[in-house]
N, C-alpha and C positions, 0 to 999 in steps of 0.2 A: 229723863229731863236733859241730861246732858248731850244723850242722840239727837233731842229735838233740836238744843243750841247748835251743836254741831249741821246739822242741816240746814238749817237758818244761815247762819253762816257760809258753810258752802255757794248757797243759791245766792247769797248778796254778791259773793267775791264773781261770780259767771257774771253775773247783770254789771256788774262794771267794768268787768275787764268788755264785755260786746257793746257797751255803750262808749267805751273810748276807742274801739278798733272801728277806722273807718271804714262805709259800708259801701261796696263797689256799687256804681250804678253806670248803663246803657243810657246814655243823654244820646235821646234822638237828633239833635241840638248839634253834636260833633258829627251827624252824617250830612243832615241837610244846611250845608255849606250854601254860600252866597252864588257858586258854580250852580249845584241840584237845584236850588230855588228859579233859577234864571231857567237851568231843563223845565223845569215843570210848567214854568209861566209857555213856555214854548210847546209844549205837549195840552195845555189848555187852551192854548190860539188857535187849534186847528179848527174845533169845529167855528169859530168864528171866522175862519178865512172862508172854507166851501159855506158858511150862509154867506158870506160876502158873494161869493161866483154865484151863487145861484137863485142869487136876489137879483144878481147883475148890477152891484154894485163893486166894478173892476177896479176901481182906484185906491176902494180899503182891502180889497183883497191881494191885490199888487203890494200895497203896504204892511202889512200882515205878513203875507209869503218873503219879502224882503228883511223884516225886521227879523223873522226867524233865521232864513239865512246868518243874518251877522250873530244873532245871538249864539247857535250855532260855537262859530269860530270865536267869539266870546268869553261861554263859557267853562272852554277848553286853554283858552288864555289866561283865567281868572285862577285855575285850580292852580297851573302851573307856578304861576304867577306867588301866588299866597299858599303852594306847597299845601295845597286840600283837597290834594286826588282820593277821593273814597270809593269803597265795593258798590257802594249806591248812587255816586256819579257815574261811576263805568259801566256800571246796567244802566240809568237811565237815558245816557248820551246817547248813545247806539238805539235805545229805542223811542225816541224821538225823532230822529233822523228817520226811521224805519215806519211809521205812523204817519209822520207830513206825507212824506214820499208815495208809500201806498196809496193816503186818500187822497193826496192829489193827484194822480192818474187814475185810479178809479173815477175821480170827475171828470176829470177831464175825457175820459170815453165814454163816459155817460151823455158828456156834451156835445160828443162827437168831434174833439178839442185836437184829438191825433187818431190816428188809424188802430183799428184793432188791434193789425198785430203787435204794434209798440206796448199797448197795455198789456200783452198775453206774456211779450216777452219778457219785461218788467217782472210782472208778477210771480210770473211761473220760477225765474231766478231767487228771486225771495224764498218761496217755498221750498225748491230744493235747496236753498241755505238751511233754511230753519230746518226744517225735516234730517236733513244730512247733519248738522250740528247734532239734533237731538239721539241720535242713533248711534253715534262717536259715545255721545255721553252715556247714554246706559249700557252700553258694550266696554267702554273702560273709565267711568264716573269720574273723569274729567271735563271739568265745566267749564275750563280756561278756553274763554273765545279771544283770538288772540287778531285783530284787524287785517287784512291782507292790504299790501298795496292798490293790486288794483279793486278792491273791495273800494277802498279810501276813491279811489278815481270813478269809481261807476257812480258812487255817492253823488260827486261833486257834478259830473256831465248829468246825474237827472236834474240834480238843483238848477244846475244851467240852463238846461232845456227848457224848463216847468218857470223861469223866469223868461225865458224868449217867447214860451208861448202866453205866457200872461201881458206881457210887453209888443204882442204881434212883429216878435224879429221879425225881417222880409227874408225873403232867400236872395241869394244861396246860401248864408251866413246861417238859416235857421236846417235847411236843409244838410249841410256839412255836419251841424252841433249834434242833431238826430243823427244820423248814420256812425259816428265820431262815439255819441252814447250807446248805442246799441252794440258798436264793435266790443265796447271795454266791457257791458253787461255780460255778454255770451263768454269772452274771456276770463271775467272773473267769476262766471259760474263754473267754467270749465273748473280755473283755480282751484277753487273747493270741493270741489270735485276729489281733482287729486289730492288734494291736503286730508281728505275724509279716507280716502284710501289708504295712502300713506300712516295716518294714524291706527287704522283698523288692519290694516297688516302688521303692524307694532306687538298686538298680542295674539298672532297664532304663531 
């Protein structure tokens, strides 16, 4: 009988000491910040810009493609701003950037909007990014992507471009901005290139 009180007791004294110890929780809440929410609104606009271009309705899809731009530099302002840089804004900014971009030159060669090879060149930089990234990381499971400068500039000359051709800059000005993007593309694939080297000669 006594064993019984005795255990009774014990199991009371647990249940109140875990009911006063407060209980950690993962509030998805403190990831998706007013910064990720504004990404995400921007990663859901896309396909509503390419139906805009391929309704040929150019004036909401010029508004669209422009609205993401400023959101973009936004909200990358906003985190700063309100100190709410999180692991899940810094994946999602970089792939939203990388989404617009792609399917907008995809249509835009669909459309026959730029030359092949602008779309090949684009592209094919992308993948050996990602490709080259992912091969860093399982060779030394390092997942730190760390922005290159002219990564930053190749970024900003497609946005550029992908605004001139939705806006029909004239030349020379549209022609200069083209060649001006493509130099910094090839440069900052090179970039990676080497930075992929550089790290994968790190461990032998």
């Amino acid at each position: 009988m006594n064993t019984l009180k005795y255990y009774l007791k014990t199991l009371l004294k647990k249940e109140s000491n875990s009911g006063s110890a407060p209980t950690p929780r993962h509030s998805l809440k403190s990831s998706m910040t007013l910064a990720s929410k504004i990404t995400v609104l921007r990663i859901v606009a896309i396909p509503f810009f390419v139906l805009s271009i391929l309704e040929g309705h150019t004036h909401w899809a010029q508004g669209i493609f422009c609205a993401s731009v400023l959101s973009d530099a936004l909200d990358g302002g906003i985190a700063r701003l309100r100190g709410e840089r999180t692991p899940l804004g810094a994946f999602l900014d970089p792939l939203a950037d990388k989404l617009l971009l792609v399917i907008t030159y995809v249509t835009f060669s669909y459309l026959n909007w730029i030359p092949l090879w602008v779309f090949v060149a684009v592209i094919s930089r992308d993948l050996l990014v990602v490709l080259g990234w992912t091969v860093v990381y399982i060779l030394t499971t390092n997942k730190k992507i760390e922005p290159r400068p002219l990564g930053k500039m190749t970024t900003a000359l497609q946005m550029a471009l992908a605004v001139g051709r939705l806006f029909n800059l004239g030349n020379p000005w549209y022609a200069w901005l083209l060649y001006a993007m493509m130099t910094v593309t090839v440069l900052s694939g090179a970039d990676y290139v080497w930075v992929g080297n550089k790290r994968l000669g790190a461990i032998e």
